[in-house]
C-alpha positions as CSV (number, residue, x, y, z in Angstrom):
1,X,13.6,10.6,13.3
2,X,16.6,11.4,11.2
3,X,17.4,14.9,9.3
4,X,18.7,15.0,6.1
5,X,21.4,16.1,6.9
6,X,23.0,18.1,3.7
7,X,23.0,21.8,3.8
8,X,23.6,24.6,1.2
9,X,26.3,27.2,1.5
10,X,25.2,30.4,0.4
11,X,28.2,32.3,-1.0
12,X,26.7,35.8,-1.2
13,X,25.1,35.2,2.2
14,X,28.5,33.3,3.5
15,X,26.1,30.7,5.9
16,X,25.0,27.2,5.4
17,X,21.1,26.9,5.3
18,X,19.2,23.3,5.7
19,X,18.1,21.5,2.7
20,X,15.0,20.8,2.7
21,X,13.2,18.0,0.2
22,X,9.9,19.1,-1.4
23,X,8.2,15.7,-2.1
24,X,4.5,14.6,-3.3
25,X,2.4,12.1,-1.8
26,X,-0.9,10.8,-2.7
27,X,-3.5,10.5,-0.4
28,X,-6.6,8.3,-0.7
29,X,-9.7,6.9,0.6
30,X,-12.7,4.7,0.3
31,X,-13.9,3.9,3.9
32,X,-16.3,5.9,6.1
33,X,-16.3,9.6,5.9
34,X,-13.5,10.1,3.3
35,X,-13.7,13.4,2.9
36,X,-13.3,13.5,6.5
37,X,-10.4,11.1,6.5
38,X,-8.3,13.4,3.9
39,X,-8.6,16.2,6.2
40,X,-7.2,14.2,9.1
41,X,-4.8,12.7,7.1
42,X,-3.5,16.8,6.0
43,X,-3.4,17.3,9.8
44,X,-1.1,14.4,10.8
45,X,1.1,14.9,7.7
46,X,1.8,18.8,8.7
47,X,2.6,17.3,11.8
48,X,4.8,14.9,11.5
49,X,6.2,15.0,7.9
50,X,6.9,18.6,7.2
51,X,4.8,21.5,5.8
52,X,2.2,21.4,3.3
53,X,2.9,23.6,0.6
54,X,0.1,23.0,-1.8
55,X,-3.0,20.1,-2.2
56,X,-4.8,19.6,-5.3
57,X,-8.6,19.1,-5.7
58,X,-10.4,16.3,-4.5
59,X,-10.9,13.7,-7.1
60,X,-13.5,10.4,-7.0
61,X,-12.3,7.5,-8.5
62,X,-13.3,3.8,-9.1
63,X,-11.1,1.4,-7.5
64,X,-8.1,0.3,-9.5
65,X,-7.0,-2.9,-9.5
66,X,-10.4,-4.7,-7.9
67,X,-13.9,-4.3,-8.8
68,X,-17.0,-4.1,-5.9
69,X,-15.4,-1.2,-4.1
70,X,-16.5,1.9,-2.5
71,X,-14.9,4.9,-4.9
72,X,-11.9,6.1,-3.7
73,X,-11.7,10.4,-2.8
74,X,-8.1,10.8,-3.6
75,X,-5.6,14.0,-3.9
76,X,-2.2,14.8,-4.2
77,X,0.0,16.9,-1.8
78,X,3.1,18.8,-1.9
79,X,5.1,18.7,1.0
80,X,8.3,20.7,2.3
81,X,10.0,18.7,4.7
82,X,13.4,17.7,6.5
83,X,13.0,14.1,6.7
84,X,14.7,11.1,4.5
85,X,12.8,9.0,2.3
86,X,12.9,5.9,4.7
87,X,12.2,8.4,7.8
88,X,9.0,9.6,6.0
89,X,7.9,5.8,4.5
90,X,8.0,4.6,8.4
91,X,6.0,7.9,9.3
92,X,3.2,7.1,6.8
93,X,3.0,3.5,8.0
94,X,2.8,5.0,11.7
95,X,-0.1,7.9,10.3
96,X,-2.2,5.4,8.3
97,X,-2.2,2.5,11.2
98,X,-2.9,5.3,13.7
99,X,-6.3,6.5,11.3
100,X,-7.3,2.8,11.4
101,X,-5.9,1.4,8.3
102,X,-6.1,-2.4,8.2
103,X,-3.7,-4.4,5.8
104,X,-5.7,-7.8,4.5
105,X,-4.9,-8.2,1.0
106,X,-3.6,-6.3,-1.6
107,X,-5.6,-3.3,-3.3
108,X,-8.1,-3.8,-0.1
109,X,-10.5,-1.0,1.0
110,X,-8.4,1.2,3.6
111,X,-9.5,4.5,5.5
112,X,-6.3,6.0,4.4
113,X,-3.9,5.1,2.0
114,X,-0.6,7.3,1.7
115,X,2.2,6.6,-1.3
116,X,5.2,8.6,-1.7
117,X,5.2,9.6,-5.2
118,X,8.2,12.0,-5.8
119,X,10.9,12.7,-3.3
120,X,12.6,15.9,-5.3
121,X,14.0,14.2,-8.4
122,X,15.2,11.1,-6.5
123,X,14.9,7.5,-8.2
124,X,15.4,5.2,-4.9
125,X,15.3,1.4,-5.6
126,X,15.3,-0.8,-2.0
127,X,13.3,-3.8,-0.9
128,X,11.4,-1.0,1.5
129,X,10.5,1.8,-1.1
130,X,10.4,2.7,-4.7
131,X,10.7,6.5,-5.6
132,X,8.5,7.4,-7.9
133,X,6.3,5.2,-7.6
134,X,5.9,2.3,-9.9
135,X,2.5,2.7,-11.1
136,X,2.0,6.6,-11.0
137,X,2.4,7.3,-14.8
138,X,-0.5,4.3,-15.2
139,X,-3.1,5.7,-12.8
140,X,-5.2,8.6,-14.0
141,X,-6.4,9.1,-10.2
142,X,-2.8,10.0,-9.3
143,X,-2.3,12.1,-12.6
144,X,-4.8,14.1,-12.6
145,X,-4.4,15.5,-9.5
146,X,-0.4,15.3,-9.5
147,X,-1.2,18.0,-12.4
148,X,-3.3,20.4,-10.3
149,X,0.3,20.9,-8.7
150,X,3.1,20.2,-11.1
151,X,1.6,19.6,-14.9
152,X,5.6,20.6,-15.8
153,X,7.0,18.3,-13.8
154,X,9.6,15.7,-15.0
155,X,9.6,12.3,-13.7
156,X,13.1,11.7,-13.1
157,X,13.0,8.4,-15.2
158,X,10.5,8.5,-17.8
159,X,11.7,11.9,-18.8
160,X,8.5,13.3,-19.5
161,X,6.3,15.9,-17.2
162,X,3.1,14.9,-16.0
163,X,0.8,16.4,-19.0
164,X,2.6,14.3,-21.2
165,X,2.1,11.0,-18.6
166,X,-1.7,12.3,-18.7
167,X,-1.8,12.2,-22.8
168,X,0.0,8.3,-22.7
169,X,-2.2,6.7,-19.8
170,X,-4.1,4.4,-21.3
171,X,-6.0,4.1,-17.4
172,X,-9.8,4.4,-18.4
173,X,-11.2,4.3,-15.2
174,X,-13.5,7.3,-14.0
175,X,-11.8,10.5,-12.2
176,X,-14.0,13.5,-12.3
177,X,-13.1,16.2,-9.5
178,X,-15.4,16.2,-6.1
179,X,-18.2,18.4,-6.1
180,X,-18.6,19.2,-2.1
């Protein structure tokens, strides 16, 4: 993998420190033990993306997009880590085909399913990746957990932070918080 490789020069300090990217990622699931597959998927992201700093509550969800699915256990992590954006996309293809994820069709039942939502304040337009992602400020089962973590948090094109996204989502599927 590549390192970012940028670095910080502190003047009082007089060294250069690494940069690192804090970035959020949503993590969801509505195959087999998905409690059990969120806790799997923690494990492989602390070890090959960077540090988690902070996970939200696990929320159930009805399946966007499609009807006559299992509901979906998602959550939203915050993650310190050293990585570029493409480095970490490739990563969570590599995590979710190692859990077992299958790609059929679009919106399809998967074990795991891992989008990059933020990457700092980036806006990163390629044929590979869009940073944030295109249908966050539409999907209540990313908000609301997004805002366990960063309710003051600006998306770096909309302009607004994510309590204001929650207020304007007109997403009226269900998303109540998992009671384990």
């Amino acid at each position: 993998m590549k390192f970012i490789s940028f670095y910080d020069f502190d003047v009082n300090l007089g060294i250069f420190s690494l940069v690192y990217a804090m970035i959020f990622l949503q993590l969801g699931s509505n195959i087999g033990d998905r409690h059990f597959n969120l806790v799997e998927c923690l494990k492989n992201i602390e070890d090959s993306i960077g540090k988690i700093i902070n996970q939200s509550k696990i929320y159930v969800s009805e399946c966007w997009g499609v009807e006559r699915q299992r509901d979906y256990f998602n959550m939203v992590v915050a993650v310190k880590t050293m990585f570029q954006p493409t480095e970490v996309l490739k990563t969570i293809s590599v995590i979710e085909n190692t859990m077992g994820r299958v790609r059929k069709k679009k919106w399809d039942s998967r074990i795991i399913d891992i989008d990059i939502l933020f990457f700092d304040k980036q806006i990163i337009k390629s044929r590979e990746l869009v940073v944030p992602h295109k249908h966050l400020h539409e999907r209540m089962f990313v908000l609301k957990p997004l805002a366990d973590l960063a309710p003051f948090f600006i998306h770096p094109e909309l302009k607004k932070n994510i309590k204001q996204l929650i207020k304007e989502c007109k997403d009226d599927g269900k998303v109540f918080e998992n009671e384990l």
